[in-house]
Biotite code that builds the C-alpha atoms (Angstrom):
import biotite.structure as struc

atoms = struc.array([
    struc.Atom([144.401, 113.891, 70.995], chain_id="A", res_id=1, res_name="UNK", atom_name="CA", element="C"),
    struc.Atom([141.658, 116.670, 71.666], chain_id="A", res_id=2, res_name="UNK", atom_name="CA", element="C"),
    struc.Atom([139.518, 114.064, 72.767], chain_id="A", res_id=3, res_name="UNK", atom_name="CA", element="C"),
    struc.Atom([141.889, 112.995, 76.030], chain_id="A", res_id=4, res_name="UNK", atom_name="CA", element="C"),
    struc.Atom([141.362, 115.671, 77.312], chain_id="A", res_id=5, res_name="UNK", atom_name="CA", element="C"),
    struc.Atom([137.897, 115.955, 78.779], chain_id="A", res_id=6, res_name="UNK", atom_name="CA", element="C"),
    struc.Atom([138.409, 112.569, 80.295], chain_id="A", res_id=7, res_name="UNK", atom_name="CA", element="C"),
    struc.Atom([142.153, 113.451, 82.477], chain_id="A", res_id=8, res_name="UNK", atom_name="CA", element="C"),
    struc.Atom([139.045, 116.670, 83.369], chain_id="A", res_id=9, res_name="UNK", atom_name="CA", element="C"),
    struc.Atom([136.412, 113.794, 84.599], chain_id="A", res_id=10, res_name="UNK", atom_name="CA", element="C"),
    struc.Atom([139.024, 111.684, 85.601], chain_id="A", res_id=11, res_name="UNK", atom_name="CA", element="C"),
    struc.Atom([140.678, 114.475, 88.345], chain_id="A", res_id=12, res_name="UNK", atom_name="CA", element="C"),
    struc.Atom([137.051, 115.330, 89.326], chain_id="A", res_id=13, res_name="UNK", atom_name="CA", element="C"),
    struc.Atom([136.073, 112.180, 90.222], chain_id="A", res_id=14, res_name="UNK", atom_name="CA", element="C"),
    struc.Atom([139.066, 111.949, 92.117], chain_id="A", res_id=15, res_name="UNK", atom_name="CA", element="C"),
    struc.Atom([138.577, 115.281, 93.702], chain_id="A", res_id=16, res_name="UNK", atom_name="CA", element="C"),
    struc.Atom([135.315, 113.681, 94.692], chain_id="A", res_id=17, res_name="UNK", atom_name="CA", element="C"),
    struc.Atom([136.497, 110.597, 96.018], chain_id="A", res_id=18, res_name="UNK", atom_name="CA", element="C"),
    struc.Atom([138.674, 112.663, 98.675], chain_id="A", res_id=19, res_name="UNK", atom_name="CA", element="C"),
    struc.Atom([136.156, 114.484, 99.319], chain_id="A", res_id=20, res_name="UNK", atom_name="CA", element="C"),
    struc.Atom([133.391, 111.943, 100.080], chain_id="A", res_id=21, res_name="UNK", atom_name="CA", element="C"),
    struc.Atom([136.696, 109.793, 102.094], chain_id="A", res_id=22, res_name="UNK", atom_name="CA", element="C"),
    struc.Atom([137.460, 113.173, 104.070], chain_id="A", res_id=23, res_name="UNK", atom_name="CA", element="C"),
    struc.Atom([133.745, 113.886, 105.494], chain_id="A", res_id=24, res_name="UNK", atom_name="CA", element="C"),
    struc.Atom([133.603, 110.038, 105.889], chain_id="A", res_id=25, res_name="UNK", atom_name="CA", element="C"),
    struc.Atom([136.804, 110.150, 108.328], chain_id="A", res_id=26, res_name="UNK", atom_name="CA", element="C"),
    struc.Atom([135.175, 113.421, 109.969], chain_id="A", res_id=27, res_name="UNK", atom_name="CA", element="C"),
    struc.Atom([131.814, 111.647, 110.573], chain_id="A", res_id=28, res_name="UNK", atom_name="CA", element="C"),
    struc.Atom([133.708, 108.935, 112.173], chain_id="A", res_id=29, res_name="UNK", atom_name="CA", element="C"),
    struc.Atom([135.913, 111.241, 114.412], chain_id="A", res_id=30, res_name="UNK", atom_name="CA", element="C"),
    struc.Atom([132.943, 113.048, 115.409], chain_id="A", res_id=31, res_name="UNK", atom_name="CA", element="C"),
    struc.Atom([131.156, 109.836, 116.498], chain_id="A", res_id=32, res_name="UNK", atom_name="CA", element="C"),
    struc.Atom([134.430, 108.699, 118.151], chain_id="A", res_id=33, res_name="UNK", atom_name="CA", element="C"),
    struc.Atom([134.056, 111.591, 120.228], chain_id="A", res_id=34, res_name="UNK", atom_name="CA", element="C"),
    struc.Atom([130.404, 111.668, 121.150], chain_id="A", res_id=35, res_name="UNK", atom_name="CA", element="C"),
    struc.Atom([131.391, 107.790, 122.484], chain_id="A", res_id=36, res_name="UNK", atom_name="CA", element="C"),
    struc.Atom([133.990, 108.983, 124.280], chain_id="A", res_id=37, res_name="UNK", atom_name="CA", element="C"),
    struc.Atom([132.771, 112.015, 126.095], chain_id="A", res_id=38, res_name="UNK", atom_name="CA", element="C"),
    struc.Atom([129.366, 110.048, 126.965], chain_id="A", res_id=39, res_name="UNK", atom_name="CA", element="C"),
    struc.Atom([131.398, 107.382, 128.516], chain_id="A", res_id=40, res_name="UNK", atom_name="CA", element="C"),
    struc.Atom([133.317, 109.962, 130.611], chain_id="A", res_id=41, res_name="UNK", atom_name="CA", element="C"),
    struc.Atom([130.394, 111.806, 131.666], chain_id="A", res_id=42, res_name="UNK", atom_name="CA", element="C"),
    struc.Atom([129.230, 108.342, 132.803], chain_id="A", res_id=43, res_name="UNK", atom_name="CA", element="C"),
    struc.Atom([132.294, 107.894, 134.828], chain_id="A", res_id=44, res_name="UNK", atom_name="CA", element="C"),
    struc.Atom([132.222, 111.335, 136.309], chain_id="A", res_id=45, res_name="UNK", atom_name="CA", element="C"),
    struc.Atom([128.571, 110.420, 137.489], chain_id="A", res_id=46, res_name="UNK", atom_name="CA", element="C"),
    struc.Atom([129.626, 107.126, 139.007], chain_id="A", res_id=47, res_name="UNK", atom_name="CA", element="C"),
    struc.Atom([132.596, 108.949, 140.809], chain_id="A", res_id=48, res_name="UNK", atom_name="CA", element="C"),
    struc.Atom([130.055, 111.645, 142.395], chain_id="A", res_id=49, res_name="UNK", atom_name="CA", element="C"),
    struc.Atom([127.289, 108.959, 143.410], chain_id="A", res_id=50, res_name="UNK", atom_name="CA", element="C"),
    struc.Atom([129.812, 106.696, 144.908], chain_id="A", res_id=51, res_name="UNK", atom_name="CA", element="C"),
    struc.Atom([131.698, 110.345, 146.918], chain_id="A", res_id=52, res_name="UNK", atom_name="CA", element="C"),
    struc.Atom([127.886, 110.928, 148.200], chain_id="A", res_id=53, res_name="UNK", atom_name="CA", element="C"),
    struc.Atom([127.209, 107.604, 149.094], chain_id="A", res_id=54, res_name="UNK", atom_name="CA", element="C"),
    struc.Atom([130.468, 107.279, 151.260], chain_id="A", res_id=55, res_name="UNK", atom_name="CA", element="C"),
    struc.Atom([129.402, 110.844, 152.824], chain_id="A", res_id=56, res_name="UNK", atom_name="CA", element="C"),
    struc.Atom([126.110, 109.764, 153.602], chain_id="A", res_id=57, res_name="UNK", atom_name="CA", element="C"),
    struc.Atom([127.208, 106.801, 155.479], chain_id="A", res_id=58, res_name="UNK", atom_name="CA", element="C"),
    struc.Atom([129.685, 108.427, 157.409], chain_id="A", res_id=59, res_name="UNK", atom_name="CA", element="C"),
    struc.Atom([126.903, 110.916, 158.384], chain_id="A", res_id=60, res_name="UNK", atom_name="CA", element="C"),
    struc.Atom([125.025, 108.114, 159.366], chain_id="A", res_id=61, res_name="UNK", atom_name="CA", element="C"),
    struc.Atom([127.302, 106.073, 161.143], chain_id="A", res_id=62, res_name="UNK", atom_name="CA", element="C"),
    struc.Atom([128.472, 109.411, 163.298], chain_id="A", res_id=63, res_name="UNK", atom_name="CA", element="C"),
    struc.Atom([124.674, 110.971, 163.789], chain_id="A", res_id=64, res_name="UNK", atom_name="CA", element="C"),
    struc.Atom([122.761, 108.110, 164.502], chain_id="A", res_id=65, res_name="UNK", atom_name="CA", element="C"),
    struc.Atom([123.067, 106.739, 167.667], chain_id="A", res_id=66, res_name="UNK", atom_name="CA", element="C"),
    struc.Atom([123.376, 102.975, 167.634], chain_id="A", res_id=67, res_name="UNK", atom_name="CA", element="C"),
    struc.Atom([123.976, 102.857, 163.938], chain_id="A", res_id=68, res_name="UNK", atom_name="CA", element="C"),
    struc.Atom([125.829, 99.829, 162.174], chain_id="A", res_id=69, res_name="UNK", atom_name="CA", element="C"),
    struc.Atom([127.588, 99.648, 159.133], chain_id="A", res_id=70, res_name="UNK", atom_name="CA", element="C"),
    struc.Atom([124.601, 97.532, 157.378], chain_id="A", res_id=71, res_name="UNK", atom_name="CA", element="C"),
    struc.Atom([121.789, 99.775, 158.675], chain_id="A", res_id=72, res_name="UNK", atom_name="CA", element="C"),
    struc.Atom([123.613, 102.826, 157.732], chain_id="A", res_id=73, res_name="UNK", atom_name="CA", element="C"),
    struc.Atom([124.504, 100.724, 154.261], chain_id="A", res_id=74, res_name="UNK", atom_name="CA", element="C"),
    struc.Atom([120.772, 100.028, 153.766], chain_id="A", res_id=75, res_name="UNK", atom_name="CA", element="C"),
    struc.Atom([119.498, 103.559, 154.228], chain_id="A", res_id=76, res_name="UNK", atom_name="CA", element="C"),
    struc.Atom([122.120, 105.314, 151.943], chain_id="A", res_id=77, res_name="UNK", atom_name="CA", element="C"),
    struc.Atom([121.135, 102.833, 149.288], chain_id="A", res_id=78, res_name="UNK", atom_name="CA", element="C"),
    struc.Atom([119.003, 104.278, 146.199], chain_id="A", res_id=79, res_name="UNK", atom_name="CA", element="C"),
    struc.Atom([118.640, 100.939, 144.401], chain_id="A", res_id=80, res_name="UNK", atom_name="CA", element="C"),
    struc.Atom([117.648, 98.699, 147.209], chain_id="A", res_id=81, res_name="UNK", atom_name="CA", element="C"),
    struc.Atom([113.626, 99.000, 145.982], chain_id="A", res_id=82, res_name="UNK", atom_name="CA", element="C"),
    struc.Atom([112.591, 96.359, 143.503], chain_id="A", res_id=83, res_name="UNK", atom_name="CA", element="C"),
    struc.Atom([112.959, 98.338, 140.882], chain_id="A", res_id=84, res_name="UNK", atom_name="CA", element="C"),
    struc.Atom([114.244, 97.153, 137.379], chain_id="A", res_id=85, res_name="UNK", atom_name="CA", element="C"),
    struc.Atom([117.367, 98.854, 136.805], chain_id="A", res_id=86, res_name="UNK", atom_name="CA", element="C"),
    struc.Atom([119.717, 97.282, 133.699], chain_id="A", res_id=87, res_name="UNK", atom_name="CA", element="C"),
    struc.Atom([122.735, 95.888, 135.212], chain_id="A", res_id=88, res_name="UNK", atom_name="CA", element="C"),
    struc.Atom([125.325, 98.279, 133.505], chain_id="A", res_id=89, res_name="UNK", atom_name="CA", element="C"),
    struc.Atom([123.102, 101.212, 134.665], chain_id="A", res_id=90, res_name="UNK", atom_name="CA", element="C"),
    struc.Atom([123.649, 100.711, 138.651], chain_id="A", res_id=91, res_name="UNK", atom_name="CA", element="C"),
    struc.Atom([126.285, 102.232, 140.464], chain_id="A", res_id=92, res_name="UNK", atom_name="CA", element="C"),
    struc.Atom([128.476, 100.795, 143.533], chain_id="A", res_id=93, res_name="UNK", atom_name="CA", element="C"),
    struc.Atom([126.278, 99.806, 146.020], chain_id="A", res_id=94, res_name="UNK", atom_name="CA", element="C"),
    struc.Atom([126.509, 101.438, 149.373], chain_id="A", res_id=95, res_name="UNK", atom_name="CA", element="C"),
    struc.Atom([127.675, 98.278, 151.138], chain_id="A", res_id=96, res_name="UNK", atom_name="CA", element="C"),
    struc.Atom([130.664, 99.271, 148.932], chain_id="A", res_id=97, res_name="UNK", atom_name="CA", element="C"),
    struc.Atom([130.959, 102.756, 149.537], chain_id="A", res_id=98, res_name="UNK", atom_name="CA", element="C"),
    struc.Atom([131.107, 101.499, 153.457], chain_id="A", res_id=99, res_name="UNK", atom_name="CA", element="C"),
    struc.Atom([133.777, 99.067, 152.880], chain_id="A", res_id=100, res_name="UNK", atom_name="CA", element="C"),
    struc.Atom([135.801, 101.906, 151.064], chain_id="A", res_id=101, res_name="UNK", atom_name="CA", element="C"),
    struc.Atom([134.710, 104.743, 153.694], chain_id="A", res_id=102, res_name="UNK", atom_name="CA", element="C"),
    struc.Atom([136.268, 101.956, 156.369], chain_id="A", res_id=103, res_name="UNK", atom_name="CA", element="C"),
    struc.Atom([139.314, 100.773, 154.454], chain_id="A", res_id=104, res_name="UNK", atom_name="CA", element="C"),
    struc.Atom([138.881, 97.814, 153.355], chain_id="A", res_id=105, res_name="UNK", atom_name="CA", element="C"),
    struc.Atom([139.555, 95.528, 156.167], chain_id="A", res_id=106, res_name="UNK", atom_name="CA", element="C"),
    struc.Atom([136.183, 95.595, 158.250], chain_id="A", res_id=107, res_name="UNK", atom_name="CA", element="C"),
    struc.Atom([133.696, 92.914, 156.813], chain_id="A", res_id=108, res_name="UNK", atom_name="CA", element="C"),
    struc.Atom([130.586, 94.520, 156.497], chain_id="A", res_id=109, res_name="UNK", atom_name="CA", element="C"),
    struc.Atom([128.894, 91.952, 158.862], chain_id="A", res_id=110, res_name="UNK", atom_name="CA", element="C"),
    struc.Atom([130.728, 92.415, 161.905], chain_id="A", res_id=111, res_name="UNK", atom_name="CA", element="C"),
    struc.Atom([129.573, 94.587, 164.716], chain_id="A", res_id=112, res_name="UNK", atom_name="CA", element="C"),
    struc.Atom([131.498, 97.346, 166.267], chain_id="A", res_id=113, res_name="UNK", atom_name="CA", element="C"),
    struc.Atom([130.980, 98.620, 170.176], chain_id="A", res_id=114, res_name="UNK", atom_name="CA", element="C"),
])
């Protein structure tokens, strides 16, 4: 019966080492989880700002330029409106939007004001 007994020892080490190897693997994975995460909110955070400037430009616009329209003022504020290859996923609300939300909604953005 000697002889059981170094292999219960081998047996509870490799078991040792199985929860061991399991635990870093579930840390690794909550680790990841949260580098995912936190990108995707600093993305959001960066699409709130950009959209807040965008809607502050045009409201500049539209009050210190005399004449001004909603589309002009729309097509200055605009970074993206070059021909420049942006991926889709990449590009935030385009100032035509930030007008519509800076005007509530319920002005089209092709009708003229006096």
């Amino acid at each position: 019966m000697p002889t059981d007994l170094p292999e219960k020892g081998a047996s509870a080490q490799r078991d040792r080492l199985f929860r061991v190897g399991l635990l870093a693997l579930a840390m690794g994975l909550f680790v990841a989880f949260w580098m995912v995460c936190s990108q995707q909110v600093r993305k959001a955070q960066m699409r709130d700002v950009s959209m807040q400037v965008q809607r502050v430009a045009i409201g500049d616009c539209l009050q210190y330029v005399p004449r001004a329209t909603l589309n002009s003022c729309a097509s200055r504020v605009d970074p993206y409106s070059s021909h420049a290859v942006m991926p889709p996923g990449d590009k935030p609300a385009s100032a035509a939007d930030a007008a519509r939300a800076l005007m509530g909604n319920s002005a089209a953005p092709d009708s003229s004001y006096r």
